[in-house]
C-alpha positions in Angstrom: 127.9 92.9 112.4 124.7 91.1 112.2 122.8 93.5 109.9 123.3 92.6 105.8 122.8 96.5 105.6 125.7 97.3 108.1 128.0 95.8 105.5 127.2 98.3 102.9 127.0 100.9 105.6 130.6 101.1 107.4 131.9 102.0 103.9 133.6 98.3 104.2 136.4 99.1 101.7 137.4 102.5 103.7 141.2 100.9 103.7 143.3 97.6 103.1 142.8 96.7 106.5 139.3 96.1 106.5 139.1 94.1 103.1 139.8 90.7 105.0 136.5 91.9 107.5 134.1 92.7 104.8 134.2 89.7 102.7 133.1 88.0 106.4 130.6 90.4 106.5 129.6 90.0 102.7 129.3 85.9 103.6 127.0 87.1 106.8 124.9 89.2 104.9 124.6 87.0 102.3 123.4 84.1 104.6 120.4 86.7 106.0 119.0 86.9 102.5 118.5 83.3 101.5 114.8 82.2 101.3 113.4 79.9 104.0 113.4 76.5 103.1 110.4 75.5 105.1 108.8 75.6 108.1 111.4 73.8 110.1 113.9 76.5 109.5 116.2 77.3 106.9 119.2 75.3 106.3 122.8 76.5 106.3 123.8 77.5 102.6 126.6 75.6 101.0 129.2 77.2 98.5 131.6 75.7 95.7 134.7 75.8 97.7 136.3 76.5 94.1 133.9 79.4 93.0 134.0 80.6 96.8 138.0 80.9 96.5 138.1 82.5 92.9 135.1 85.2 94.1 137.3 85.8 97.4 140.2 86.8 95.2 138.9 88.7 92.6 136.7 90.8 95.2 140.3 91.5 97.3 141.9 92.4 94.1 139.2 94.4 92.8 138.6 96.4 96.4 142.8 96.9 96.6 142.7 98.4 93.0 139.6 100.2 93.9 141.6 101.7 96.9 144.5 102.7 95.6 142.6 104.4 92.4 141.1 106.4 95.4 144.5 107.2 97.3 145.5 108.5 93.8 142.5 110.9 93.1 141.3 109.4 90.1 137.4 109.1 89.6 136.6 105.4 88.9 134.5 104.9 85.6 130.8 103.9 86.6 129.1 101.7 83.8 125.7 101.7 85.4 123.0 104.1 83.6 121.9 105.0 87.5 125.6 106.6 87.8 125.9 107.9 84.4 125.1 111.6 85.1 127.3 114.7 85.5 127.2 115.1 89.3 128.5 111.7 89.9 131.5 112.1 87.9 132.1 115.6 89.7 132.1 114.0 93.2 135.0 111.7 93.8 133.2 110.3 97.2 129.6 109.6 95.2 131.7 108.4 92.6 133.6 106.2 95.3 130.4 105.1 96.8 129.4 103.8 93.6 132.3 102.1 92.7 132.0 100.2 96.3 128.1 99.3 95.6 129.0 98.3 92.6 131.8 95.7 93.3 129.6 94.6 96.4 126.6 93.8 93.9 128.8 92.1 91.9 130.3 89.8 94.8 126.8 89.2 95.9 125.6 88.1 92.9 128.7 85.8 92.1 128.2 84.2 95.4 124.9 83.3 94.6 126.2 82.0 91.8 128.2 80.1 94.0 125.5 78.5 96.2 125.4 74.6 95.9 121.6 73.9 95.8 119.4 72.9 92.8 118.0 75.7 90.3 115.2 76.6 91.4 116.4 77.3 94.8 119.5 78.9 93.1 116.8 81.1 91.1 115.3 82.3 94.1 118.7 83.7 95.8 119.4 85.3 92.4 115.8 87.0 92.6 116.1 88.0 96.6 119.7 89.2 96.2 119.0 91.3 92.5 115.7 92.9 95.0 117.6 94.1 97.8 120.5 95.2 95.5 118.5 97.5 93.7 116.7 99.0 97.1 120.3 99.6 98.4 121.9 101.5 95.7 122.9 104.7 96.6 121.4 106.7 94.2 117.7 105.4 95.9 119.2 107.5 98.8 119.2 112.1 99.0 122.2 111.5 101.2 124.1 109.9 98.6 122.7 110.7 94.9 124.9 113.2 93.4 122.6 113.7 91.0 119.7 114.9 92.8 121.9 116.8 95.6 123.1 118.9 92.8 119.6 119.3 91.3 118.7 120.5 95.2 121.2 123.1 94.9 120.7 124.4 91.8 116.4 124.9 92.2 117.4 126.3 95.7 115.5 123.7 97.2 112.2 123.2 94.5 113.4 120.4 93.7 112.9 118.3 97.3 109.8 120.0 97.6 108.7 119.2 94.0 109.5 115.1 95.1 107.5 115.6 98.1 104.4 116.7 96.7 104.9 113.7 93.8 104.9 111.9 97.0 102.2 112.7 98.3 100.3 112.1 95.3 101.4 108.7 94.3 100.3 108.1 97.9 97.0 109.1 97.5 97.2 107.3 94.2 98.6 104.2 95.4 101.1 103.1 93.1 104.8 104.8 91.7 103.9 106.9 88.8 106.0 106.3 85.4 104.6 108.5 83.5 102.2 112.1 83.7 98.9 110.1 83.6 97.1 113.0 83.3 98.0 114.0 80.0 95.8 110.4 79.0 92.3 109.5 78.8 91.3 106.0 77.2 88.8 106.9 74.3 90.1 110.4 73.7 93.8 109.6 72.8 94.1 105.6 73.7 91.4 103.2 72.6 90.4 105.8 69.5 89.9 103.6 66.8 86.4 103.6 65.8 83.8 101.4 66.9 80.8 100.3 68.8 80.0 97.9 71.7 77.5 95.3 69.6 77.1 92.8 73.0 78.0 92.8 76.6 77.4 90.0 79.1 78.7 90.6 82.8 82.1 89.4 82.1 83.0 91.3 79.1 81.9 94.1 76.6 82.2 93.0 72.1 83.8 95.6 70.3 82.9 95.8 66.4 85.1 98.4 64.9 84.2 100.6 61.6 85.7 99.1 58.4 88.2 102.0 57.0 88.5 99.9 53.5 85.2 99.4 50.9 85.7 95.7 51.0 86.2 93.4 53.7 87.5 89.4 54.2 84.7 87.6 54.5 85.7 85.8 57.6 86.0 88.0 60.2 88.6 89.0 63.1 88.4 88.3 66.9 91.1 89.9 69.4 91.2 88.4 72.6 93.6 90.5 75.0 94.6 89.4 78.7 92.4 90.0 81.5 95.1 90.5 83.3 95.8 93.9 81.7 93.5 96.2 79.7 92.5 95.6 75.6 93.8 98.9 74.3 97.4 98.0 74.8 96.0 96.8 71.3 95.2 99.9 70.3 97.3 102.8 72.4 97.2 105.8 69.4 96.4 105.3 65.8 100.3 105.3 64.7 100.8 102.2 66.8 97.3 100.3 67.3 97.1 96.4 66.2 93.4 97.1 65.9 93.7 100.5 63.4 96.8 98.1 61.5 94.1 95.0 61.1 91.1 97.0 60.4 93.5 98.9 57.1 94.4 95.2 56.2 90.4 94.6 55.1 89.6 92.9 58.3 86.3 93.2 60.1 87.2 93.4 63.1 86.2 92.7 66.8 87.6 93.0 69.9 86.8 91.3 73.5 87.1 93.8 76.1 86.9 92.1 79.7 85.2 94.2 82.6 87.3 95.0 85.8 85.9 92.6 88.4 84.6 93.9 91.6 82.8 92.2 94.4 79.8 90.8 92.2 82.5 88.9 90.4 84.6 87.7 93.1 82.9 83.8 92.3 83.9 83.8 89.1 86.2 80.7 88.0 88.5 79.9 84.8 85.8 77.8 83.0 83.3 81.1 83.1 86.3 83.8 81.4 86.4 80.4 78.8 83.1 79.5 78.0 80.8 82.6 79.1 84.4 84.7 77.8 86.3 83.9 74.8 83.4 81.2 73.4 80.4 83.4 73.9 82.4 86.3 72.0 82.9 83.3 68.9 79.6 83.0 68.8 78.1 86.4 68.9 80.8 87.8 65.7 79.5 84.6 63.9 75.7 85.8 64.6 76.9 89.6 63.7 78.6 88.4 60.4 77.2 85.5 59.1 80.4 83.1 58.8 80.6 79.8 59.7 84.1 79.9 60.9 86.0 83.1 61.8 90.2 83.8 62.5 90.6 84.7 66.1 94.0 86.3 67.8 95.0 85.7 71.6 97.6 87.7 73.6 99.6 86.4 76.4 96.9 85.0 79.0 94.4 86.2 76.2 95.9 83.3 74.1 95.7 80.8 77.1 92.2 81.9 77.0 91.5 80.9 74.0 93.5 77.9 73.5 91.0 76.1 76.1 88.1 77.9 74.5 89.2 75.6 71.4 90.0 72.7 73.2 86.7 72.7 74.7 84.9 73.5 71.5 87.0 70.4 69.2 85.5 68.5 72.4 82.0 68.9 71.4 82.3 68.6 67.7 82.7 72.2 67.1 85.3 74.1 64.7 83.9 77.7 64.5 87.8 79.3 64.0 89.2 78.5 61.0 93.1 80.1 62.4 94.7 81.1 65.3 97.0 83.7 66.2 99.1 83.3 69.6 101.1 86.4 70.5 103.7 85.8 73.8 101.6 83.1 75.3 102.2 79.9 77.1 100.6 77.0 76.8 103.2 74.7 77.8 104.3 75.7 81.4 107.4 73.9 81.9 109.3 77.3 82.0 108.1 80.3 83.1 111.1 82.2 83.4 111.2 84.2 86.5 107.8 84.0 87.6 108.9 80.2 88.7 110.5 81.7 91.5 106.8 82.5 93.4 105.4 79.4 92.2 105.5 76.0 94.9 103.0 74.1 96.2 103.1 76.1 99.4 101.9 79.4 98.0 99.8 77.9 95.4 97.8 76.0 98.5 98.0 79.5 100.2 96.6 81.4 97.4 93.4 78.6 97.5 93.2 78.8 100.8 92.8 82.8 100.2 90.8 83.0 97.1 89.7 79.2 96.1 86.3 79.8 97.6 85.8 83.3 96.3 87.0 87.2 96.5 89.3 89.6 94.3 93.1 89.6 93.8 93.9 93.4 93.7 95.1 94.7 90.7 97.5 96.6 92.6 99.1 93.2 93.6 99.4 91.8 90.0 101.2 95.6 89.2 103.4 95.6 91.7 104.6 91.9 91.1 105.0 92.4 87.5 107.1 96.0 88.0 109.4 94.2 90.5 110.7 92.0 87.8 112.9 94.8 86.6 113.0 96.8 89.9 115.3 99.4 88.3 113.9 100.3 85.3 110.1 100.3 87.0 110.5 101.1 90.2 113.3 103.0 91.7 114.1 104.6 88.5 110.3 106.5 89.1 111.6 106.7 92.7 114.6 108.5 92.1 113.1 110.8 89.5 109.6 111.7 91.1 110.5 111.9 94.6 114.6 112.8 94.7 114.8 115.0 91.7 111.2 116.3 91.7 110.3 115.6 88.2 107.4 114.6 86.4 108.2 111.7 83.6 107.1 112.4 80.7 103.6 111.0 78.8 104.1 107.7 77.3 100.9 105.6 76.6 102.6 102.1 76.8 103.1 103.5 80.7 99.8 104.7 81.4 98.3 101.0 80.2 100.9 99.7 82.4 99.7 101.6 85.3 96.0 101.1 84.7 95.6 97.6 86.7 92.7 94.9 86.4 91.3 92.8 89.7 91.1 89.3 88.9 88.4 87.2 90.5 90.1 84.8 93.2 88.7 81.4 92.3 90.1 82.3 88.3 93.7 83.3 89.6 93.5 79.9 92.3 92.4 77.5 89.4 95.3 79.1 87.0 98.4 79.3 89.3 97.5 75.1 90.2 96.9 73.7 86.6 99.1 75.1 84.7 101.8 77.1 86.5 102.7 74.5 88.9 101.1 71.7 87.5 101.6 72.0 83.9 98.4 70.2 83.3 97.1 71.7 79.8 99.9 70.0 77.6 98.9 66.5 79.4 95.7 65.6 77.1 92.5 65.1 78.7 94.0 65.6 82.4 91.7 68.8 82.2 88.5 69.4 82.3 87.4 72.9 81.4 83.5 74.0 81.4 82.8 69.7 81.4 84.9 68.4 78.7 87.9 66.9 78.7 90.7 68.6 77.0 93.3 67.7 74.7 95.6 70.5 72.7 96.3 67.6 70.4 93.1 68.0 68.6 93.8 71.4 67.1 94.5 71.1 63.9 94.0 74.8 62.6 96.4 76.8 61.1 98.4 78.6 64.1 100.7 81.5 63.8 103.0 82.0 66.9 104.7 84.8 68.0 107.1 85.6 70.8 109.7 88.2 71.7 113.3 87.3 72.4 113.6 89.5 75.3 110.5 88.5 76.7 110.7 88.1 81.0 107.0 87.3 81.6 106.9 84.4 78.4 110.3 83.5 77.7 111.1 83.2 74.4 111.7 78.9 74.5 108.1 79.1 76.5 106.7 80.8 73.2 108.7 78.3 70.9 107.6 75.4 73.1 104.0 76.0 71.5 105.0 74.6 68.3 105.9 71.4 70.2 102.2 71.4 71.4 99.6 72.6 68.8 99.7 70.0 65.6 98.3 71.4 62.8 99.9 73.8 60.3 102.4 76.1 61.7 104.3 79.7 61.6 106.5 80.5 64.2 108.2 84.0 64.3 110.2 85.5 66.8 110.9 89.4 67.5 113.2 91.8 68.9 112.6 93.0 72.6 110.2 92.4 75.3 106.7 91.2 76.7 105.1 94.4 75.2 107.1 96.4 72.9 108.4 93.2 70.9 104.6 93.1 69.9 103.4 96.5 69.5 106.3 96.9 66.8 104.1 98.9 63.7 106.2 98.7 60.2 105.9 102.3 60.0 108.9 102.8 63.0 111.2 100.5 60.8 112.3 99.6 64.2 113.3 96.2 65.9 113.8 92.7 64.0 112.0 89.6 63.3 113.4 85.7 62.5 111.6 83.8 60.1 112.3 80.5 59.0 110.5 79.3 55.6 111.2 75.0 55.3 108.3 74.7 58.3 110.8 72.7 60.1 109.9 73.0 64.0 112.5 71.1 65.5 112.4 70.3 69.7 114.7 73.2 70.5 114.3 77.0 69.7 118.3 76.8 69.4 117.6 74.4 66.4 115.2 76.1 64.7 117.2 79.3 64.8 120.1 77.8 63.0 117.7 77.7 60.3 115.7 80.9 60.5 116.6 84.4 58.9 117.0 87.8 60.7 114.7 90.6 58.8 114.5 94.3 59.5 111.6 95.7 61.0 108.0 94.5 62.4 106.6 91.4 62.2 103.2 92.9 61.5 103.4 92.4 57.2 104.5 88.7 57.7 101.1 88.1 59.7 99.1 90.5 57.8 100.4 88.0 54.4 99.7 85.0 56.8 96.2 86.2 57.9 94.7 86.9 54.5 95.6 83.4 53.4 92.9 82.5 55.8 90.4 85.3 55.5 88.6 84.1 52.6 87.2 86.0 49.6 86.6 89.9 50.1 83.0 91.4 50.6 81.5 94.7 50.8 82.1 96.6 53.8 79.0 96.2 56.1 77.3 99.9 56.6 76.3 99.4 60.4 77.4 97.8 63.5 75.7 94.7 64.7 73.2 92.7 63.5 69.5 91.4 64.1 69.3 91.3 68.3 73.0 92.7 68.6 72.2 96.1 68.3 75.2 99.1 68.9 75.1 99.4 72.8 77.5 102.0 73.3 80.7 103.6 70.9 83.8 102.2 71.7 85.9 101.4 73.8 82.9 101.2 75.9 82.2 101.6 79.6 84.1 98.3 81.2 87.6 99.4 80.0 87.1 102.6 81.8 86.6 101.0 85.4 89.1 101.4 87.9 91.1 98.9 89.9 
């Protein structure tokens, strides 16, 4: 059997006999999955005879036990939320089929543990393997999901012809959908908070949102999300918006809210989302509000963003922010967690060849990699639901931003992926040069407050620590419960999640070290930054009774036309 999905489809473990024959087919299989280790060919993998030996046995033991519990009648227990429901547990042979998929994708994963090669090459099995694991389970599949067989029955067919039309729609769509999409609208229940565009150049729209306090700090605050994603995952509704919680805390506040790029874009490079970006927005709030220096926040690339925006300004003599907040974002490259596994010097030279000279990465392309990080939870979880079960998910707004993808302009993406995911090149000072100047993170002496989430899988949490290691002025480092998204949009009014603080501002080289000193609290970390923030907001001043100022007239209300445009 030459097929790796022949192994899962002759029901391998059907008796004793056979058990001997699939663990040669499991080694076949698994030698048709490895990635191609150049253009010569790939070479032959090579196993730890030890961890090869110990795998063997515990996959015949586990397969025998497996087989008898069948002979016997008994269900076997299913600890995977995808086999969790009622109809699997009512249906010995779904339940059996399971159990099978289950001890394969446990074999495969150990023997990919078992692959003598160096990590990142190791990293990349893991990935291909963990990928076509979660396309083969059985619950993906009408002919073997339990679940939605039983759901079938029950509707008298509705059901299959309820997934059919989801089908059809996500088609026409062009993406999965995780949630009902239609029950959102960004400026009529996300991106409410008050507001009003005050500038807008070609790359992005400034957002000046209404004071809901008498007084405000007399230096003001500047948001800068990712333009890889959308601003109001910043402000989703008003019980769990970063902007609304800021804007209550006395700050005047403004947000950067990057257009979609299309075609007219398609030239645009890093140095112009810098300079033309993040440094044009510093200078238009200080125009608005009169202060020499203002506080500014990035988020994930957002951060990255701004960080060079710095650098570039220290360069020239310039220190118009006064503090800086970085929230998941890397600056030192060295790990990138999972997204290492796409990064070589082979499809970074590709991806130049493609968009070094000009056009648009689809957002579409950016979603899709990003949701098959965690295949099961966002994608064949929606796959099962819309289009086996025939049910619409429910509204969630965190979703909806999920779904709403950006373009980025090619030259941008090209520039990024070579300097700092493969490269690494910002942490080396002055081997960059960003809008003309040489750069060096070394000159930063601000006050920085750095946040990342332990559960992070797009900035791994030691990326997020590794920041402290980089920027040297005054420091803050917290880290908080859960992931990428919901680690950071935590408000204190949920009481939910937890936060580690350590008070001696000792940032030793390891996250490991600085944890044995830090304290678990309960709840957000919003209060600690809020506390944090005001030390650097200087006295309080009367609200201002208008947006804008002088030339930088209201344009538009918020959130403004460029967050509404569509990949």
């Amino acid at each position: 059997m030459n097929s790796p999905s022949s192994f899962w489809a002759t029901g391998a473990l059907s008796q004793p006999a056979f058990l001997g024959q699939a663990w040669t087919q499991a080694l076949q299989a698994f030698e048709q999955l490895k990635p191609p280790a150049g253009a010569s060919g790939a070479a032959p993998l090579r196993f730890a005879p030890e961890k090869l030996q110990a795998l063997q046995q515990q996959y015949l033991d586990e397969a025998r036990a497996l087989w008898t519990q069948s002979l016997q009648g008994s269900i076997p227990s299913l600890q995977d939320k995808r086999f969790s429901g009622a109809g699997w547990a009512e249906n010995p042979m779904a339940a059996y089929t399971a159990a099978v998929y289950l001890l394969n994708a446990r074999t495969f994963m150990g023997l990919a543990e078992a692959v003598e090669a160096d990590a990142k090459t190791r990293a990349r099995i893991r990935f291909a393997i963990d990928q076509w694991l979660a396309a083969m389970a059985p619950s993906n599949f009408l002919a073997f999901n339990a679940e939605a067989q039983k759901k079938a029955l029950a509707s008298k067919g509705e059901s299959i012809a309820k997934g059919l039309q989801n089908l059809l729609h996500d088609i026409g769509q062009g993406h999965v959908s995780m949630t009902d999409e239609s029950q959102f609208e960004v400026g009529r229940n996300v991106g409410t908070t008050e507001g009003a565009v005050v500038f807008e150049n070609e790359l992005f729209q400034l957002i000046e949102y209404k004071p809901s306090t008498a007084k405000v700090y007399e230096r003001p605050l500047l948001l800068v999300p990712p333009c890889i994603n959308k601003f109001y995952i910043l402000d989703l509704q008003p019980d769990n918006s970063l902007v609304r919680y800021a804007v209550d805390q006395g700050h005047r506040t403004f947000m950067l809210s990057w257009r979609n790029p299309d075609a007219s874009l398609a030239h645009k490079t890093w140095d112009n989302y810098v300079e033309d970006g993040a440094m044009a927005a510093i200078e238009v709030v200080r125009n608005i509000t009169g202060a020499a220096q203002i506080n500014a926040l990035g988020f994930c690339v957002g951060g990255t963003i701004l960080s060079n925006a710095l650098a570039v300004l220290a360069a020239r003599g310039d220190e118009p922010v006064v503090s800086a907040t970085f929230l998941t974002t890397l600056l030192d490259f060295s790990d990138t967690g999972i997204l290492d596994v796409f990064i070589d010097e082979a499809f970074v030279r590709m991806r130049e060849l493609q968009f070094g000279q000009g056009g648009i990465l689809p957002g579409m392309e950016l979603a899709s990699t990003f949701s098959f990080l965690r295949p099961n939870d966002l994608v064949w979880n929606y796959v099962v639901g819309n289009y086996l079960k025939g049910e619409t998910p429910p509204p969630f707004d965190l979703l909806y931003w999920n779904s709403d993808s950006t373009n980025l302009p090619g030259p941008f993406y090209a520039w990024y992926l070579r300097n700092f995911y493969l490269e690494n090149n910002l942490v080396q000072p002055n081997k960059l040069t960003v809008c003309g100047e040489k750069i060096d993170l070394n000159q930063l002496q601000l006050p920085v407050y750095i946040y990342g989430s332990r559960e992070d899988h797009i900035v791994p949490i030691h990326a997020a620590y590794a920041s402290t290691q980089v920027l040297p002025g005054p420091k803050r480092f917290v880290m908080g419960a859960s992931g990428h998204i919901a680690g950071v949009i935590n408000p204190p009014a949920k009481q939910k999640r937890s936060h580690w603080l350590r008070e001696d501002a000792q940032f030793p080289p390891t996250l490991e070290e600085w944890l044995a000193g830090a304290t678990e609290h309960p709840g957000s970390w919003w209060p600690d930054w809020a506390q944090w923030l005001a030390g650097h907001a200087g006295k309080q001043v009367a609200a201002p009774k208008t947006y804008g100022k002088g030339k930088f007239k209201p344009l538009e209300p918020a959130p403004g036309r460029y967050v509404k445009q569509k990949a």
